[in-house]
N, CA, C and O of each residue as an XYZ file, in Angstrom:
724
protein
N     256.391     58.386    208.194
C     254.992     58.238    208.585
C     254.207     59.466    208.162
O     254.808     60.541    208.170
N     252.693     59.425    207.723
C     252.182     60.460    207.244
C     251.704     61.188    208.197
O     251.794     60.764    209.349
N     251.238     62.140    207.997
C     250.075     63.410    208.509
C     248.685     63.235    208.039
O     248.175     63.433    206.936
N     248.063     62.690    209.491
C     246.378     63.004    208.820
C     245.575     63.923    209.214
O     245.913     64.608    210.179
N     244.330     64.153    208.566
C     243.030     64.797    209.176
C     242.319     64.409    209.576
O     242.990     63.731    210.355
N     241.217     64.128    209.842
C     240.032     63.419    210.138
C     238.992     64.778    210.611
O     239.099     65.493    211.608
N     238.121     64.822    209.666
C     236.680     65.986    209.778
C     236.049     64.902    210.930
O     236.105     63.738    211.326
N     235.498     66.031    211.115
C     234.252     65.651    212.295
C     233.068     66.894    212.439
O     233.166     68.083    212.742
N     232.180     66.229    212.158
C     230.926     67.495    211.927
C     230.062     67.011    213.225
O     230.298     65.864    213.605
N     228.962     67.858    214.036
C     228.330     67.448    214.869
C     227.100     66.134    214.125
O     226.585     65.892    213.033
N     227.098     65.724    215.155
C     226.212     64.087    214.439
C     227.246     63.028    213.860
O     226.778     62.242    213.037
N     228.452     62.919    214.148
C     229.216     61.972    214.046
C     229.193     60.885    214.629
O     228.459     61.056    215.602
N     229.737     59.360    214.615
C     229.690     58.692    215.326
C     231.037     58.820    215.270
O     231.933     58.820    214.426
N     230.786     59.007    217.292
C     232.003     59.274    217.854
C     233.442     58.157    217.843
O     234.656     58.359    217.869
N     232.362     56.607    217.780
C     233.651     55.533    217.932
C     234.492     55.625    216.789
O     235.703     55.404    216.783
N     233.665     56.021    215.651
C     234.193     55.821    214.794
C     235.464     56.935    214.585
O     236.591     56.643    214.182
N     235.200     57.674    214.794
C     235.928     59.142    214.851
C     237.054     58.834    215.711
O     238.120     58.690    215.113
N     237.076     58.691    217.029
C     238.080     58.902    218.381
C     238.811     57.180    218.267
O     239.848     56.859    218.847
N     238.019     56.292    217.430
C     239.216     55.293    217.466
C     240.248     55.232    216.472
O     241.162     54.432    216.674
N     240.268     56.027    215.299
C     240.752     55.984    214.645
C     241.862     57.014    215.395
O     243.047     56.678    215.393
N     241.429     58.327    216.063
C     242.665     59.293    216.210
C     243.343     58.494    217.855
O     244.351     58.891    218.440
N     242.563     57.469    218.242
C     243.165     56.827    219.476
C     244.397     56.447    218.891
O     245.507     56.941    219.088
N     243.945     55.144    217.854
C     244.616     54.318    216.831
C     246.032     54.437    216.295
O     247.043     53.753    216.459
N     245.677     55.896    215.369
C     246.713     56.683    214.541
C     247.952     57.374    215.906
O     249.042     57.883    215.646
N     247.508     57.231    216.962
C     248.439     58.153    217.627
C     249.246     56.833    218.386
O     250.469     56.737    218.481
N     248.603     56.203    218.713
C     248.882     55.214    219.149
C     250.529     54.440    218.861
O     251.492     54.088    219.542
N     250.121     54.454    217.426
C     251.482     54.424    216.560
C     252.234     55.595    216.267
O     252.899     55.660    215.234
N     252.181     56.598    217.155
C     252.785     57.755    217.088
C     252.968     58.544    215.508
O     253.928     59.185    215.079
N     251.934     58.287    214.999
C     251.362     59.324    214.166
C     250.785     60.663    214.116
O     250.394     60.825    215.271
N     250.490     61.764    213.431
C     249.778     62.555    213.752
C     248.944     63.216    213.184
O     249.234     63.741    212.109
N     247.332     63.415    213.903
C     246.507     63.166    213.518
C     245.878     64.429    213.867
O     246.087     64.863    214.999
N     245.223     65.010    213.160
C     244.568     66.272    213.442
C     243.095     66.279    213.237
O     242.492     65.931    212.222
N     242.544     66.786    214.496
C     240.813     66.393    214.200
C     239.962     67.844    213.800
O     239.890     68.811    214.558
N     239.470     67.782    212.723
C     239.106     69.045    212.170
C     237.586     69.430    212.042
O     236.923     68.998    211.098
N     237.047     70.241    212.996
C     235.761     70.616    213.117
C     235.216     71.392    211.602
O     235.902     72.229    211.017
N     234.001     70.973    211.176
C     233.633     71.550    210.314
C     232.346     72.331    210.653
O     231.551     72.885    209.894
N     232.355     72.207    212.221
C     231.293     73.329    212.425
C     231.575     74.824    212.859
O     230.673     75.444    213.422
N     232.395     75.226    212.696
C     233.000     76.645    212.834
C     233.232     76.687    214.628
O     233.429     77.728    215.255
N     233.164     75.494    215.154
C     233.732     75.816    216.344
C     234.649     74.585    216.862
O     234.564     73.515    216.260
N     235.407     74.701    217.821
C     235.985     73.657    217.857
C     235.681     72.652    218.882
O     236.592     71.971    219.352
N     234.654     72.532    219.201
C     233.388     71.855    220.057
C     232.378     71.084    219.071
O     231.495     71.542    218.347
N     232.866     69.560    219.317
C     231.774     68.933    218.379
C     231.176     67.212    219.361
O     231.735     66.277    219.933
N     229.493     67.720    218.989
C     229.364     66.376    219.804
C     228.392     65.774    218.836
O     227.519     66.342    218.179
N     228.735     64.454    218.884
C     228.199     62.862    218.387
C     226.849     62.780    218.528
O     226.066     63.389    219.256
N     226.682     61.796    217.588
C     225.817     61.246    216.793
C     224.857     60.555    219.037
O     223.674     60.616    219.372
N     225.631     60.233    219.572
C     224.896     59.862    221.005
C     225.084     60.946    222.048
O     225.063     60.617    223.234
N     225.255     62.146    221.721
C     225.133     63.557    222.378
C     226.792     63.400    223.488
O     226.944     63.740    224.661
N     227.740     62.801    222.581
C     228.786     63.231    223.676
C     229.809     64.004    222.854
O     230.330     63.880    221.746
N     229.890     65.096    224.164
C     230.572     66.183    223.427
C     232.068     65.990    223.219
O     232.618     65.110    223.881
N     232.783     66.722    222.366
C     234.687     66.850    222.658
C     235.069     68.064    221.588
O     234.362     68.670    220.784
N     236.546     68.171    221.928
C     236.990     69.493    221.320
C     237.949     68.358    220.120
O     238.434     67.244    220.319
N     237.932     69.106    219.056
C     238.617     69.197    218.281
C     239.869     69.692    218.173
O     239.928     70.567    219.036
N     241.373     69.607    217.348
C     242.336     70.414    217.449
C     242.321     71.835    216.390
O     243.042     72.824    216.517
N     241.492     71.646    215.548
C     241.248     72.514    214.684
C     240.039     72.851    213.567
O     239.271     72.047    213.039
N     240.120     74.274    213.386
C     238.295     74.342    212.425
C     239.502     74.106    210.834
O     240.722     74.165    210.684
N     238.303     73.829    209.902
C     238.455     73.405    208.539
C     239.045     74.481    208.322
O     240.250     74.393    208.087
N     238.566     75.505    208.325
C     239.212     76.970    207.680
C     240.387     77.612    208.294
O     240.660     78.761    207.948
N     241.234     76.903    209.309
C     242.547     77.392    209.460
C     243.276     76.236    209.183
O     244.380     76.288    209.725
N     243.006     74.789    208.285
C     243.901     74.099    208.740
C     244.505     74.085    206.794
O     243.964     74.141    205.689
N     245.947     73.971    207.369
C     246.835     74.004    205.974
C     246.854     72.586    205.692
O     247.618     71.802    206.255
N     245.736     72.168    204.534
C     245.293     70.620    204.481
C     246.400     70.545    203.189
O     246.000     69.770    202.321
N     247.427     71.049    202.944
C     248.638     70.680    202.231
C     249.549     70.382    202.569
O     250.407     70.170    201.712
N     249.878     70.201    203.928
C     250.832     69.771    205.143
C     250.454     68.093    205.058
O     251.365     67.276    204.923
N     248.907     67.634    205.158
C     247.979     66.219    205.277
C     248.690     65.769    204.639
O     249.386     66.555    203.995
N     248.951     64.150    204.430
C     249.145     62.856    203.652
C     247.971     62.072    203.738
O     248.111     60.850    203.706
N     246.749     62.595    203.848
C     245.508     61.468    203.930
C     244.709     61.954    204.805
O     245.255     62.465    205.784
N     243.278     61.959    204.755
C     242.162     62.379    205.073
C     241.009     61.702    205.516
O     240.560     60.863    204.735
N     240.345     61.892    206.734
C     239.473     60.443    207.127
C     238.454     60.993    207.567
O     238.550     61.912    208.380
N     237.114     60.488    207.061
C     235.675     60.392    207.135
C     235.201     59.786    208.161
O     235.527     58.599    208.118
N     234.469     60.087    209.233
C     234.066     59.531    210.035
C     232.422     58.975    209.852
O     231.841     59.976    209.432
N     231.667     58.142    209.939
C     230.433     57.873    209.813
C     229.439     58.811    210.920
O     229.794     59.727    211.661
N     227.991     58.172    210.712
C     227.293     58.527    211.987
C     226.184     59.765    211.221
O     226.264     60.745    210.480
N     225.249     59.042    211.893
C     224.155     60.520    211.187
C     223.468     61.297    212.557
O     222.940     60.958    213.616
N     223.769     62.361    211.951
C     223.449     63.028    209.986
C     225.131     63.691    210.270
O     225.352     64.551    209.417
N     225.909     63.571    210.893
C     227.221     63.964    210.247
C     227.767     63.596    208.979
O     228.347     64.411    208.261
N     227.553     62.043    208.591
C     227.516     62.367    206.964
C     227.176     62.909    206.166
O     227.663     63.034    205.043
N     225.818     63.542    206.825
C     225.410     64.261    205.651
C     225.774     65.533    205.385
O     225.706     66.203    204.355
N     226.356     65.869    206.971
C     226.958     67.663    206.793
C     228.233     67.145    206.791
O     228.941     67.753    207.594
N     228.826     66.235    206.189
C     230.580     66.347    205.493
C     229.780     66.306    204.236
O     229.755     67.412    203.696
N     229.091     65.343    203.573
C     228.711     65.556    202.267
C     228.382     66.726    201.949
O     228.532     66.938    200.746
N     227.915     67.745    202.652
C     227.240     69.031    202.640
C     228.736     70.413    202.338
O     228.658     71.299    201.487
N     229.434     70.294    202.889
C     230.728     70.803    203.293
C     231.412     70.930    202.134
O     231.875     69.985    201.495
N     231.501     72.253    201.799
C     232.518     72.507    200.365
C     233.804     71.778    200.540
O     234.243     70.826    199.894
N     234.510     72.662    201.926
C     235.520     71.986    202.309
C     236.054     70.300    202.075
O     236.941     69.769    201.407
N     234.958     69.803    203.046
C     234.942     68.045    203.020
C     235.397     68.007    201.013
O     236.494     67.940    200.459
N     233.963     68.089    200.431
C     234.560     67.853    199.118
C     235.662     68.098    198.266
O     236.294     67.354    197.516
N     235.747     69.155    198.509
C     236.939     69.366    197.534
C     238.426     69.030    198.184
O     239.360     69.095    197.383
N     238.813     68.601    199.860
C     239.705     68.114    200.302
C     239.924     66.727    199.492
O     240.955     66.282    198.987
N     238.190     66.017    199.550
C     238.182     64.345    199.103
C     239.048     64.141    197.968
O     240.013     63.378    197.936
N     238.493     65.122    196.739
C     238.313     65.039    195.528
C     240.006     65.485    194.871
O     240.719     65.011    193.986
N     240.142     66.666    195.868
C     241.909     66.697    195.646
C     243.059     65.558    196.463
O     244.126     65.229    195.945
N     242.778     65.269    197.259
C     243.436     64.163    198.149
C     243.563     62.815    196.578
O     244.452     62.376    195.849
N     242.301     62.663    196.731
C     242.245     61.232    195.873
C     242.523     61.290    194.488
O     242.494     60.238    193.850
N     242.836     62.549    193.824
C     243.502     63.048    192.573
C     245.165     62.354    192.657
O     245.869     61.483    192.146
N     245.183     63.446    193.698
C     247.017     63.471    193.730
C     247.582     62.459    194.784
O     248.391     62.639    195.694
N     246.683     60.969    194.247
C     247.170     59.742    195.160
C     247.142     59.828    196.642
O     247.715     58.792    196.980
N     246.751     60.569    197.892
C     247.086     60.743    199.074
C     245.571     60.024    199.266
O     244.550     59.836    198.606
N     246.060     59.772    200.490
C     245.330     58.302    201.425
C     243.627     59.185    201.555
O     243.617     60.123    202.351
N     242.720     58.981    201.049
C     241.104     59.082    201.287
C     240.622     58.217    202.104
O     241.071     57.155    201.672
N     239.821     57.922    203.260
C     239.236     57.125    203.642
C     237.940     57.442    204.585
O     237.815     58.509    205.186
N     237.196     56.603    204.625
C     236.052     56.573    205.167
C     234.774     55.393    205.999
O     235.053     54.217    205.766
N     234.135     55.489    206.440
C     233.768     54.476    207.316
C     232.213     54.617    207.388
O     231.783     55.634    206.843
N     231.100     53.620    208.074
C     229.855     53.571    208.016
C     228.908     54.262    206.806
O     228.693     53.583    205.802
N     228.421     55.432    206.894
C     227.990     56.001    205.737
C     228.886     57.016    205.032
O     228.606     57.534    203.951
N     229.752     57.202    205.590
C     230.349     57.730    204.893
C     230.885     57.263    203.475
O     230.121     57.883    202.735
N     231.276     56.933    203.095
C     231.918     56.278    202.395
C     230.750     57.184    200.870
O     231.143     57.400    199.723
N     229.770     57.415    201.272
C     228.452     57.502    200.338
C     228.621     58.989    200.081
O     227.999     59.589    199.205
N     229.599     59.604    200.992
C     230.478     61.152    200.221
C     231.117     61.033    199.180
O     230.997     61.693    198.148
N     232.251     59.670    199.546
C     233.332     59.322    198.188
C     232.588     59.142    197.261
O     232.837     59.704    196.194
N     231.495     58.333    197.390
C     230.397     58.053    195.942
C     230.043     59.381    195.527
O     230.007     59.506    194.303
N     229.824     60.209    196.064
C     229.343     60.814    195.584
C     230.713     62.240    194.858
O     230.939     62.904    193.847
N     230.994     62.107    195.591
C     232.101     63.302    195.047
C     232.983     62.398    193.517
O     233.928     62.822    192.850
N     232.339     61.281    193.395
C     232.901     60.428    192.119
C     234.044     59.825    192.125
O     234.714     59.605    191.116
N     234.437     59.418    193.637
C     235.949     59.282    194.273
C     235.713     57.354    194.018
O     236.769     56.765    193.787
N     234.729     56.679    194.051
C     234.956     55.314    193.955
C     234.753     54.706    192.385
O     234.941     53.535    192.054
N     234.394     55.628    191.658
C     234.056     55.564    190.163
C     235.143     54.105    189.918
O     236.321     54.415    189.738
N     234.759     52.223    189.899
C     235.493     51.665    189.320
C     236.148     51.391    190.280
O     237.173     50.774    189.991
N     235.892     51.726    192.069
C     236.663     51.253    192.998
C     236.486     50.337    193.712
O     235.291     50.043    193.723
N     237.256     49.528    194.521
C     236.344     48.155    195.276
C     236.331     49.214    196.681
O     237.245     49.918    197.109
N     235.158     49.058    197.118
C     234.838     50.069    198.541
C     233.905     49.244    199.236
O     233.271     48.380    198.630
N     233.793     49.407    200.250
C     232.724     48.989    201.545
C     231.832     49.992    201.948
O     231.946     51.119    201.466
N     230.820     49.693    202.897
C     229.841     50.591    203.613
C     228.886     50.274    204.648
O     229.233     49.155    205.026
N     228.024     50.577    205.222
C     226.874     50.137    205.716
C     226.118     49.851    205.471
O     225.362     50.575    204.823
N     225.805     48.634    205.807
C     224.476     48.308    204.782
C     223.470     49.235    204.849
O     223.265     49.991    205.799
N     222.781     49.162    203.727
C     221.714     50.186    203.571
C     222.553     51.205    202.454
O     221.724     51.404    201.566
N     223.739     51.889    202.123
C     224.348     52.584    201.454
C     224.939     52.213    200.543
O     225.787     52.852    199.920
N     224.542     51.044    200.325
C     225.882     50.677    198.937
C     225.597     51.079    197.521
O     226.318     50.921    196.535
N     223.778     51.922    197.647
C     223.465     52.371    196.112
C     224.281     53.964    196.415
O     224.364     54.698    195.430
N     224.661     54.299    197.279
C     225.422     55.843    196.998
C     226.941     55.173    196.781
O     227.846     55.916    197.162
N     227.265     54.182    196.354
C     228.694     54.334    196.203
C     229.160     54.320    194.829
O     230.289     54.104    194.386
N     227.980     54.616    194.194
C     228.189     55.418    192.806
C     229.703     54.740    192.015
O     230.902     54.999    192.115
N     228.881     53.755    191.208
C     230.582     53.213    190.342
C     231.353     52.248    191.018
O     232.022     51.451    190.360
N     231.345     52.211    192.471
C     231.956     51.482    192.656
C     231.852     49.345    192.930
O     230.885     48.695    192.534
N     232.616     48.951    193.382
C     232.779     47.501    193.365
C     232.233     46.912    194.720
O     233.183     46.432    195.337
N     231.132     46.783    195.358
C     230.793     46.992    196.140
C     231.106     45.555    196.922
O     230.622     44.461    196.630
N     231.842     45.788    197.763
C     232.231     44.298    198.775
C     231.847     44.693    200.477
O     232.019     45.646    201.237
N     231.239     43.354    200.518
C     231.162     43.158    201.880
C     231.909     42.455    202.711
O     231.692     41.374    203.257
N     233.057     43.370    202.766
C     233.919     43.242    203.995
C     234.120     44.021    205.273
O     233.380     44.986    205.462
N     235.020     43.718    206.156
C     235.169     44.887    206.965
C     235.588     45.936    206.898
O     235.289     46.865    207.649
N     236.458     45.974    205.864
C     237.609     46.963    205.953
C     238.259     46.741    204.318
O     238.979     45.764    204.111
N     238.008     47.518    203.427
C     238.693     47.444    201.731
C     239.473     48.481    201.598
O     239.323     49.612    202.060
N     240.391     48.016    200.889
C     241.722     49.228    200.321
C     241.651     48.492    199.238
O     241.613     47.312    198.888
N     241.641     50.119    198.594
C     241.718     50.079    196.657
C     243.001     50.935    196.315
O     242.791     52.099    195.974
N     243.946     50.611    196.353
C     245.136     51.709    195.996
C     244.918     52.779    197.135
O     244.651     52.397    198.275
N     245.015     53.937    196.868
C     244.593     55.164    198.457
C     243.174     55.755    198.598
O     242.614     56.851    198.626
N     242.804     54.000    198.696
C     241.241     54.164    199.294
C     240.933     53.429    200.132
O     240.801     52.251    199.802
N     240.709     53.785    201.450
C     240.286     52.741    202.428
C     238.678     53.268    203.196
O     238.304     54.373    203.588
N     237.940     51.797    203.175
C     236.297     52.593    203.111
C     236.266     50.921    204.619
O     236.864     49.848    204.698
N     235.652     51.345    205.129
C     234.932     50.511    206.085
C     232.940     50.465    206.724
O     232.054     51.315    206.645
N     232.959     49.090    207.293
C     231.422     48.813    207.681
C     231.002     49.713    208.481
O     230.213     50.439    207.875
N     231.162     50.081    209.733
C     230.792     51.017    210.506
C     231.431     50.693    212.067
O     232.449     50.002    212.061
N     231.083     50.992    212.964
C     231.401     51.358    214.300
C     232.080     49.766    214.921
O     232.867     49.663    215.862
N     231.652     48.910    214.294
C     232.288     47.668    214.925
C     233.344     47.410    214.287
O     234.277     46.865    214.877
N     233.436     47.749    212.923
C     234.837     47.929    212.083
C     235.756     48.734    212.654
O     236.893     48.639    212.190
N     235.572     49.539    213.576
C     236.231     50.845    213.699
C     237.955     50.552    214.037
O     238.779     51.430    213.783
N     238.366     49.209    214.639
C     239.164     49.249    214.818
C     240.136     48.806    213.559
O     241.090     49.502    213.208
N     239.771     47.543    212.914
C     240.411     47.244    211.671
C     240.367     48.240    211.119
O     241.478     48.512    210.665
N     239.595     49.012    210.889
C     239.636     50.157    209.746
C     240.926     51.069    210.278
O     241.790     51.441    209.484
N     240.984     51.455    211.966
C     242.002     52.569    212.316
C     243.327     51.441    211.798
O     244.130     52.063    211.103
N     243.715     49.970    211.977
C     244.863     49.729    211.847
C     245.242     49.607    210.705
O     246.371     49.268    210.352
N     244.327     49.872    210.026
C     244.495     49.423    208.191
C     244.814     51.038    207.734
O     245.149     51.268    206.571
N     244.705     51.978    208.585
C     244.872     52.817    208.037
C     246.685     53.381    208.659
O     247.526     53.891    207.919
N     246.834     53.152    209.857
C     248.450     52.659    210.493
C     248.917     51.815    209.197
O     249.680     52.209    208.316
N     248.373     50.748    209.278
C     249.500     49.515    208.139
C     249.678     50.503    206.677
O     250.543     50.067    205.917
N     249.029     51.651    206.252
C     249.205     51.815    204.582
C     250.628     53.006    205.161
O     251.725     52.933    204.607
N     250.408     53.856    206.114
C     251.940     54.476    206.368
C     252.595     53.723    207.208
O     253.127     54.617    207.867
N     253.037     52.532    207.784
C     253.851     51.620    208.321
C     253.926     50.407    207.811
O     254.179     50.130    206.638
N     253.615     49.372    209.048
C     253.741     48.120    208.399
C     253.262     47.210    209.462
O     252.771     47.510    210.550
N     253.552     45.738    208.819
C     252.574     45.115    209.763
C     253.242     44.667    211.442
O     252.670     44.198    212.425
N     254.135     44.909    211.295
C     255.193     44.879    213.148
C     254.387     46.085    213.743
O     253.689     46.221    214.748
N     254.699     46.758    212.896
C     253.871     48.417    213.476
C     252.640     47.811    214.338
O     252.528     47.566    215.539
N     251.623     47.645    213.064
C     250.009     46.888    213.471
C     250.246     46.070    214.258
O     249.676     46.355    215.311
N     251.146     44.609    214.364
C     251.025     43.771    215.555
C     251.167     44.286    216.747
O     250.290     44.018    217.568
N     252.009     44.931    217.048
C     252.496     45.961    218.531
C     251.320     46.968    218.873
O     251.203     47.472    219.990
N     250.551     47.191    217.930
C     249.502     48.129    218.726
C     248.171     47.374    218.915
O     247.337     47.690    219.763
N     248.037     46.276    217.991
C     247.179     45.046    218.564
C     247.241     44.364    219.666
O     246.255     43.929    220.260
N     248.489     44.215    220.036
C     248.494     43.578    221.688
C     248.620     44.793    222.534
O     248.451     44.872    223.751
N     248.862     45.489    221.906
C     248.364     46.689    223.477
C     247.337     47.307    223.083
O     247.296     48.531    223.209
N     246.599     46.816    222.690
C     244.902     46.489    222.528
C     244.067     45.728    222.944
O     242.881     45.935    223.201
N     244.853     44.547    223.046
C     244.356     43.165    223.529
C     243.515     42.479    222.202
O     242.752     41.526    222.354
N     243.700     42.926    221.281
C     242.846     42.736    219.742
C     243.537     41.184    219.207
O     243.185     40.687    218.136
C-alpha cells in the first residue's frame, strides 16, 4: 500500500480535504496532511479550523507514492501559487506516482502541464484551465496516475478511487459498507 500527501493551504474545502484523509486511513493507509502555510494550523474555505501533521518544508516528499489536491477557494489558488505544490505535481507525475486532484483544483494540473492529452474532470466553470486535456464530465476520472474529480459531492468516490489504485476492489467494498455508501 502507498504513502500519501495531501497539501492543504488555508481556503480549502475542507470536505474535500478530511474525506479523503478519513477515506485513505480508513483502509489503513497513510496519509500525511501537509500545510503550505508555514504553520501547521489550517482553516477552510467555511472558516473551520484543524491542524495538519506537517509543513511542506519539513516533509521528505520522497518517502510519498502519490500526492492529493484538495479543492475550495482560493486555496486553489495558493497551491497553484506554491513552488512547493508545483514542482511536487510536476515531479510526482514525471516519475509515474499517483497525482490527484478535486473541484478546482485539478486547474493546477492544467496548469503545471500535468493533463497535456489527459482525460481529467473538474468543476464546472474550470474546464478551460485544464489546459490539453480530455475534458469529461464525470465524477471521478483516472488517466494512468491521474485521478481528478467534480468537487465536494464527489469527495467520496474520488477518496475510494484513490484506495482502489493502491488496493483493490474488496478493499473499496469493505470501506463502503462501513460507510453505509
Amino acid at each position: 500500500m502507498g504513502k500519501l500527501g495531501i497539501f492543504m493551504a488555508d481556503g480549502c474545502e475542507e470536505i474535500e480535504g478530511l474525506t479523503v484523509v478519513d477515506i485513505v486511513r480508513r483502509a489503513k493507509m497513510d496519509i500525511v496532511m501537509i500545510s503550505v502555510t508555514g504553520k501547521k494550523e489550517v482553516t477552510g474555505s467555511h472558516e473551520i479550523t484543524f491542524h495538519t501533521d506537517a509543513l511542506a518544508e519539513e516533509t521528505d516528499f520522497s518517502e510519498l507514492d502519490g500526492i492529493v489536491l484538495p479543492g475550495g477557494m482560493p486555496g486553489t489558488l495558493k497551491l497553484g501559487e506554491n513552488a512547493t505544490v508545483n514542482e511536487v505535481i510536476q515531479k510526482f507525475a514525471a516519475e509515474g506516482k499517483l497525482v490527484c486532484a478535486i473541484c478546482a483544483a485539478p486547474s493546477v494540473l492544467g496548469a503545471a502541464g500535468i493533463l497535456q492529452g489527459r482525460d481529467a474532470t473538474c468543476h464546472p466553470g474550470f474546464e478551460e484551465k485544464l489546459c490539453g486535456a480530455n475534458v469529461k464530465e464525470l465524477p471521478v476520472v483516472t488517466d494512468k496516475n491521474i485521478i481528478t474529480s467534480r468537487g465536494m459531492g464527489t469527495a467520496i468516490p474520488f477518496a475510494l478511487e484513490i484506495v482502489r489504485y493502491f488496493s483493490d476492489d474488496e478493499t473499496v467494498e469493505q470501506i463502503k459498507k462501513g460507510l453505509v455508501y
